[in-house]
N, C-alpha and C positions, 0 to 999 in steps of 0.2 A: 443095703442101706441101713442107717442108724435104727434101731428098733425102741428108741427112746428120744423122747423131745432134746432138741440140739438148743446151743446158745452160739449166738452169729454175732463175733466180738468185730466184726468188722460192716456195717453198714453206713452208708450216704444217701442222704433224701435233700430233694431241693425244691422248692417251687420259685421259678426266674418270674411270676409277677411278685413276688416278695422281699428276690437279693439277687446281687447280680454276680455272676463265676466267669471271671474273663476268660479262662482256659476252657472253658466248653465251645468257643469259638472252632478251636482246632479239634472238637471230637464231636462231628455232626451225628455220628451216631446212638451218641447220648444227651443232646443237645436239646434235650425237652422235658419237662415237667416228671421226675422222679419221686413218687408220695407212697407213702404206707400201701393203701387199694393196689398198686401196682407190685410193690414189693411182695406184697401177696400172692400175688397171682404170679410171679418169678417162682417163690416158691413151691407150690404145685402142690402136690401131696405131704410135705417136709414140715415137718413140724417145729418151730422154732417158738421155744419158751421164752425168750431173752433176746433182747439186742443191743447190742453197744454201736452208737452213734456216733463216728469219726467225723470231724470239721473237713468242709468239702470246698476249702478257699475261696469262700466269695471276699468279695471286697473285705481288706482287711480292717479298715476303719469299722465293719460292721459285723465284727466277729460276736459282740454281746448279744444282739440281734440276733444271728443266727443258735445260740445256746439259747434263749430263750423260746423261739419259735419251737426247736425240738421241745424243749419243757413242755409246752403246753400241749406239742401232740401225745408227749409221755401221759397227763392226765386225762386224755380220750382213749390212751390205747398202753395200759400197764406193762407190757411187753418189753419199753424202752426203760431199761434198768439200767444205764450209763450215759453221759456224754462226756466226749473228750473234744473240745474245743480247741482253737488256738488262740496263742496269747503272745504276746511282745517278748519273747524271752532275751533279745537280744540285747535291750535294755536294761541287761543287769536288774541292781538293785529297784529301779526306775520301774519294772514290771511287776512290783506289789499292788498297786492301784486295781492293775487288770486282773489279779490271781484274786483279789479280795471280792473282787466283781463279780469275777467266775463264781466263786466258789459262796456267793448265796446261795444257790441252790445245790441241795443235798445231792440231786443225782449227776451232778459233774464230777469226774472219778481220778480224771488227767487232764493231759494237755498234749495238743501235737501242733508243734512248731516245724514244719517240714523242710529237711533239711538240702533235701534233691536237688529241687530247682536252683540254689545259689551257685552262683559261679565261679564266688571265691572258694578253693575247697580247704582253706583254713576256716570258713565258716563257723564250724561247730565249736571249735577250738581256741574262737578267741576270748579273751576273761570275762566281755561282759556276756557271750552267749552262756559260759559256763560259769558263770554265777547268776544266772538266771534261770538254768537249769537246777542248781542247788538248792535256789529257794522254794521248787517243790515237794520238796520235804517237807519244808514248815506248812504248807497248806495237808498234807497227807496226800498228794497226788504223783504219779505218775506219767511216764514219759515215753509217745509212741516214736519210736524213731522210723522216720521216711525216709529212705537214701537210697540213692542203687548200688551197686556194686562197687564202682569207683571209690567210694567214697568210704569205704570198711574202714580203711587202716585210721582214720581221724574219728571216724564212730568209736573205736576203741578207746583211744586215747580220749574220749570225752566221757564214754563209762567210767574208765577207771579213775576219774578224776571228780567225779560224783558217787562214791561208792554207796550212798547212803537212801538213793534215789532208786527205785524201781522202774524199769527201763523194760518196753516189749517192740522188737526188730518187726516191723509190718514186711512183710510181701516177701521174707524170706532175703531183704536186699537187693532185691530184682536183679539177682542176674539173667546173664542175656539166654535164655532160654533158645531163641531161634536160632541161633550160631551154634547152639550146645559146648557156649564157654564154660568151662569146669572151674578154671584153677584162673588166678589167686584165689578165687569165691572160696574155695575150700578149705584152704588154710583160714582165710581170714573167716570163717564162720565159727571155724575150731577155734581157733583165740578168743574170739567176743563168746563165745558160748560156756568161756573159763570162767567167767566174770558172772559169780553167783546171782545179780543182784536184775541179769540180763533174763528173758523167757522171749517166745518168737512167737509169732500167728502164720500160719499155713492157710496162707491167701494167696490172693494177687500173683499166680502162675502164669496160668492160661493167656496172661495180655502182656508178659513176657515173652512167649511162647508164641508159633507161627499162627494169627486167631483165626486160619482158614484150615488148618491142615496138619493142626497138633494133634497128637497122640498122646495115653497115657504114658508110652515106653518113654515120650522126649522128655513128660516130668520126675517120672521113677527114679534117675539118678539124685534129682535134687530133692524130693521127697524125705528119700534114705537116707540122706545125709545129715540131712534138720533134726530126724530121729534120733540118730545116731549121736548126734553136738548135745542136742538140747534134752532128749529124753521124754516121755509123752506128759513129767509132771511141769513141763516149762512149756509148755506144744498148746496152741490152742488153735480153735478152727475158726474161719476168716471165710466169708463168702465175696465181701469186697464187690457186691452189686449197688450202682449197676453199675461203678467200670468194669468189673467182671465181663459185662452184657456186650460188650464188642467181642467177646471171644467166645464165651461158651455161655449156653443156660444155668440157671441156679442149681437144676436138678444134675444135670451132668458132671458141675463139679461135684458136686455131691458123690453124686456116683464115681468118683476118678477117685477121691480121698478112700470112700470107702475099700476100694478095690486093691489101692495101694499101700493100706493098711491092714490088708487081710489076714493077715500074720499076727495080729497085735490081739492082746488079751484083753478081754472086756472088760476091767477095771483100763485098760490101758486107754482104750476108746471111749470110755469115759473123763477120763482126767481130760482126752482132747475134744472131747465135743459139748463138756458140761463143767469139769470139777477146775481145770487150770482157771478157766476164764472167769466161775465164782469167788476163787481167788484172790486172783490178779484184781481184777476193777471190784471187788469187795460186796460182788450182788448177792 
């Protein structure tokens, strides 16, 4: 295990008497009250210096709302050195309003517009979503991209069409883990990992992956590969609780990163457990 305080660029906290998340309807096993005291106690012995706060889709008319509530657990508990919220990006030019909004407060770092769930999968590609991604720049923010697998070859074409914008791939792209599909994943990570401008989080495996009956061996291939594309100075570590928590404990993932990175030189496990993610979100 890390022998040094880690930073967890991937966390989600919610309290449902506060905002409401229509999607936890379908995930009863995360379907209640997820706060700091708890996230604590997930983590067990783990030392986490830092956390960066992903926007966890409640109602989208109440995204300020939810960046704000984080805010004020940030000044009870200094630990939260980032939020990355969502914002209208698909509004084009139209999404200044919302980025001007975000971005009073200092510790908002990005923005994650998730691109998964749409159904059109020209989504990402169309001019006002990609000009509303461009105007992240002019705020100094960044851009988490959400998508599964499917959706690689258009995530591309949307990088490279914002070259100016800093871009980090959440969950590895979720591929499908429990089939142990490889390929196109693999090409398509190799291309988007050519695109300087891209870095990844090594998250969100395990609830890709079978959540009763996964192995380290069924992540190892994908693991190796993200290494391999992205390198450990674009590599950052993602705990991704509590979706994580329908698959494995905090400490176990833990434990699986460390084990499948045993090979890696201690400056190397640092750029991914401390130095990418001070980075990247600028903490």
């Amino acid at each position: 295990m890390p022998n040094f305080p880690i930073i967890d660029t991937h966390v989600h906290l919610w309290d449902l008497g506060l905002l409401h998340y229509p999607w936890l309807s379908q995930a009863p096993k995360i379907n209640s009250n997820h706060l700091l005291p708890d996230y604590n106690k997930a983590c067990e012995d783990i030392t986490v210096s830092k956390i960066v706060f992903l926007q966890c889709e409640c109602d989208q008319a109440k995204f300020q709302d939810e960046s704000n509530w984080v805010s004020s657990l940030a000044k009870k508990d200094n630990r939260i050195s980032a939020i990355v919220p969502w914002a209208p990006l698909e509004l084009g030019d139209k999404a200044k309003p919302a980025l001007e909004s975000i971005t009073q407060d200092s510790l908002v770092k990005g923005v994650r517009r998730i691109i998964q769930f749409e159904s059109d999968s020209t989504f990402c590609i169309q001019p006002n979503f990609i000009e509303g991604v461009k105007l992240l720049e002019q705020y100094n923010l960044s851009f988490d991209i959400c998508i599964n697998h499917l959706q690689l070859t258009n995530t591309i074409k949307l990088v490279r069409q914002c070259p100016n914008v800093r871009f980090v791939l959440d969950h590895i792209a979720k591929p499908s883990i429990k089939t142990g599909l490889l390929d196109p994943w693999r090409s398509d990570i190799k291309t988007l990992s050519q695109e300087k401008n891209v870095w990844c989080k090594l998250s969100g495996l395990t609830t890709e992956a079978d959540w009763d009956k996964w192995t380290d061996s069924d992540l190892k291939p994908y693991i190796d590969h993200i290494i391999d594309c992205f390198g450990f100075s674009r590599l950052m570590y993602g705990g991704d609780w509590p979706v994580s928590a329908q698959a494995t404990t905090y400490k176990r993932w833990v434990h699986t990163v460390d084990t499948l990175t045993r090979s890696a030189s201690e400056s190397e496990l640092k750029y991914l457990y401390v130095t990418t993610a001070e980075s990247f979100y600028r903490i």
